[in-house]
C-alpha positions as CSV (number, residue, x, y, z in Angstrom):
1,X,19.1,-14.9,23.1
2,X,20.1,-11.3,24.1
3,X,17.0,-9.2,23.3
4,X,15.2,-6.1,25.1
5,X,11.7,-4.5,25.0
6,X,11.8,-1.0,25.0
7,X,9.4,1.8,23.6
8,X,9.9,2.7,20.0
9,X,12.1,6.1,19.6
10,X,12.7,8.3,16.4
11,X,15.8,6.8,15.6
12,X,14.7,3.4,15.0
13,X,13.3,4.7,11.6
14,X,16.2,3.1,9.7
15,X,16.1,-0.3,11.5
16,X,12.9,-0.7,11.3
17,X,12.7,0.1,7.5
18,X,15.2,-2.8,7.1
19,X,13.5,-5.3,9.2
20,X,9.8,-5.0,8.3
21,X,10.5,-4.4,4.2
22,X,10.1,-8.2,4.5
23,X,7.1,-9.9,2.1
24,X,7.5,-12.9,4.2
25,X,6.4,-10.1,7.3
26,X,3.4,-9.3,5.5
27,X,2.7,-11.9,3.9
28,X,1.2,-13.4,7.4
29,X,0.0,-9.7,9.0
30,X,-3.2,-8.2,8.4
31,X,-3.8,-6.0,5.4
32,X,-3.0,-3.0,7.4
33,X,1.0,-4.1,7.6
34,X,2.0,-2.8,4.1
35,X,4.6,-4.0,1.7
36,X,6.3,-2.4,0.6
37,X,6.6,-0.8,4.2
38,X,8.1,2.7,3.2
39,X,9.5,5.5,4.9
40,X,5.9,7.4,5.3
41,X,4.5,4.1,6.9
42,X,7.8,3.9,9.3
43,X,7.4,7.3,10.5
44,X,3.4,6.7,11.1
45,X,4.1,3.8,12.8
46,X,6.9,5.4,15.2
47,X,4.2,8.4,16.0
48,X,1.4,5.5,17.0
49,X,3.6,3.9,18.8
50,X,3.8,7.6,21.3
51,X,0.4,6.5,22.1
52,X,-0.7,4.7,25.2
53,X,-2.8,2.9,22.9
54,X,-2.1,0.5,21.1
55,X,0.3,-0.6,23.6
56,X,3.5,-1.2,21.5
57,X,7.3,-2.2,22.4
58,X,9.8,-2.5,20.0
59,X,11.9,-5.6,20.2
60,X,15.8,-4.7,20.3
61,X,19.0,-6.9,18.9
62,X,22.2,-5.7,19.5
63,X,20.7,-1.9,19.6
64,X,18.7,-2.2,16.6
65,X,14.8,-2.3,16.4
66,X,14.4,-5.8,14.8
67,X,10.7,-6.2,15.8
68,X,7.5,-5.1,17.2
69,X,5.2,-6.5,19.3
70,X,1.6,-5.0,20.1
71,X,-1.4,-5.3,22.3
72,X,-4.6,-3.6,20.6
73,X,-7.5,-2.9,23.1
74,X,-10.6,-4.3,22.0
75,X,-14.1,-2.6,22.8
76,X,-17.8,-3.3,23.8
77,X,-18.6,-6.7,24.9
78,X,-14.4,-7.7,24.0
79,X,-13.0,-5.0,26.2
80,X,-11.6,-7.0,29.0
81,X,-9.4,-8.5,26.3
82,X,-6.3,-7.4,24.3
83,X,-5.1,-8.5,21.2
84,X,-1.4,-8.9,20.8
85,X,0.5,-9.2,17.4
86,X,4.0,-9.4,16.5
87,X,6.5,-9.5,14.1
88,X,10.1,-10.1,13.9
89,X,13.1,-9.5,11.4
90,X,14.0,-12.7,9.4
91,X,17.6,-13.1,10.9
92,X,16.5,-13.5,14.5
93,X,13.7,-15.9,14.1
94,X,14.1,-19.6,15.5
95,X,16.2,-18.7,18.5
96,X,12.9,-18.9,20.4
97,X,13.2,-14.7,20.8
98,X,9.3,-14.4,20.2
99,X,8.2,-16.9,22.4
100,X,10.1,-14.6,25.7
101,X,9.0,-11.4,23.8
102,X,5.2,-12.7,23.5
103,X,6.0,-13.8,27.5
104,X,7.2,-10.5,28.2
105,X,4.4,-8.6,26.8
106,X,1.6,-10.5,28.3
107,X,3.1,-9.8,31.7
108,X,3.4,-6.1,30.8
109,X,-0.3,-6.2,29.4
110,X,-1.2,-7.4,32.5
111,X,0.6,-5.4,35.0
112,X,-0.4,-1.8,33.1
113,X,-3.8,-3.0,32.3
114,X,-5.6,-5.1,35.7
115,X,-8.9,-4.8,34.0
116,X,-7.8,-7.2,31.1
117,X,-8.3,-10.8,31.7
118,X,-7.4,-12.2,28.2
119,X,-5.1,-11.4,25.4
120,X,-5.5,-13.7,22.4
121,X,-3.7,-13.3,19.0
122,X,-4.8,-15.1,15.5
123,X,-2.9,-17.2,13.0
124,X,-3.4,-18.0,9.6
125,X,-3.9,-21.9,10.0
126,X,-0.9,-22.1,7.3
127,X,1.6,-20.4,9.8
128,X,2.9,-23.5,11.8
129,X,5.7,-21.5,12.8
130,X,3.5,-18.8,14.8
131,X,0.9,-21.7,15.8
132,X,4.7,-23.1,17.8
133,X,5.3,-19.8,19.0
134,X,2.2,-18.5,20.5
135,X,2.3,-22.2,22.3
136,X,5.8,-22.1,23.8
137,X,4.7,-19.0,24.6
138,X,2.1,-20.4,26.9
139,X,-1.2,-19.4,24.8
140,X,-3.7,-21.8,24.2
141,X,-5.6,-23.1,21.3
142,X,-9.6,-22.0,21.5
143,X,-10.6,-22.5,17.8
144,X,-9.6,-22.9,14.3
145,X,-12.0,-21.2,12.0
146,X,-12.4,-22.5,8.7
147,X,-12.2,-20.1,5.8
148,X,-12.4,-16.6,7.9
149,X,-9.3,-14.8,6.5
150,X,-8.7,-13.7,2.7
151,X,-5.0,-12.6,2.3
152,X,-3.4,-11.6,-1.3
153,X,-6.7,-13.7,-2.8
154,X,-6.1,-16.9,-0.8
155,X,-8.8,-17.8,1.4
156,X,-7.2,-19.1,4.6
157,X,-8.2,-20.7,8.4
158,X,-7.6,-18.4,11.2
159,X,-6.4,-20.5,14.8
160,X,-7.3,-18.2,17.8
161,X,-4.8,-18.9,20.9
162,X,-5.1,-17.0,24.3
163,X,-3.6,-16.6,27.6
164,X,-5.5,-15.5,30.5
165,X,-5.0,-13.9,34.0
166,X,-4.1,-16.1,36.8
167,X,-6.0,-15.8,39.8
């Protein structure tokens, strides 16, 4: 399971073209992911992702960007918490990769933000496989909300999990 987290660079425009040109990516990513995911969104993404905010890390297989995984700030009466989201190229999942990189990122989250105390992250109720991975991952189940999302005209269930700060 040999995988890194590293800041997104300039040259991981072709990898990440290959890896997130996936309809099975979008398919269970907010509207916002696009499919296709084309050059012009590759490049915006890469010049976010020099932002402090959101606070993104590219996952890396064998020196390729195969991956992302995010934590987006939320605001007002939300802003001690963190949303994270992720996504990972289709021949690397099952090998239990996510479940470290979401383990990672929360410790990072933590460490480069103290005043966050929770990061949660939201699952169509239909994705069993995330649902697994958020929980090996050490996030917990706080709700399942019936009906919330609406993705390519499906009305869908959204299951919020979280991790919060020790201590």
């Amino acid at each position: 399971m040999g995988f890194s987290l590293r800041p997104f660079r300039h040259d991981d425009l072709a990898s990440l073209l290959k890896h997130a040109n996936d309809p099975g990516i979008a398919a269970f990513l907010s509207d916002a992911f696009p499919h296709p995911y084309e050059e012009e969104h590759g490049l915006a993404f890469l010049r976010e992702s020099e932002q402090r905010l959101p606070f993104r890390r590219c996952i890396e297989i064998d020196g390729e960007a195969c991956g992302a995984i995010g934590l987006h700030p939320r605001q007002d009466l939300w802003r001690r918490n963190m949303e994270i989201g992720f996504w990972l190229g289709r021949a690397h999942r099952g090998k239990g990769i996510m479940s470290e990189a979401i383990k990672q990122m929360v410790a990072l989250g933590f460490a480069e933000f103290p005043e966050i105390t929770r990061i949660f992250g939201s699952t169509f109720g239909t994705n069993i496989a995330s649902q697994r991975t958020m929980e090996n991952a050490g996030f917990e189940l706080e709700a399942k909300l019936e009906g919330t999302l609406i993705k390519n005209g499906r009305v869908e269930d959204e299951w919020i999990y979280a991790v919060r700060r020790l201590g």
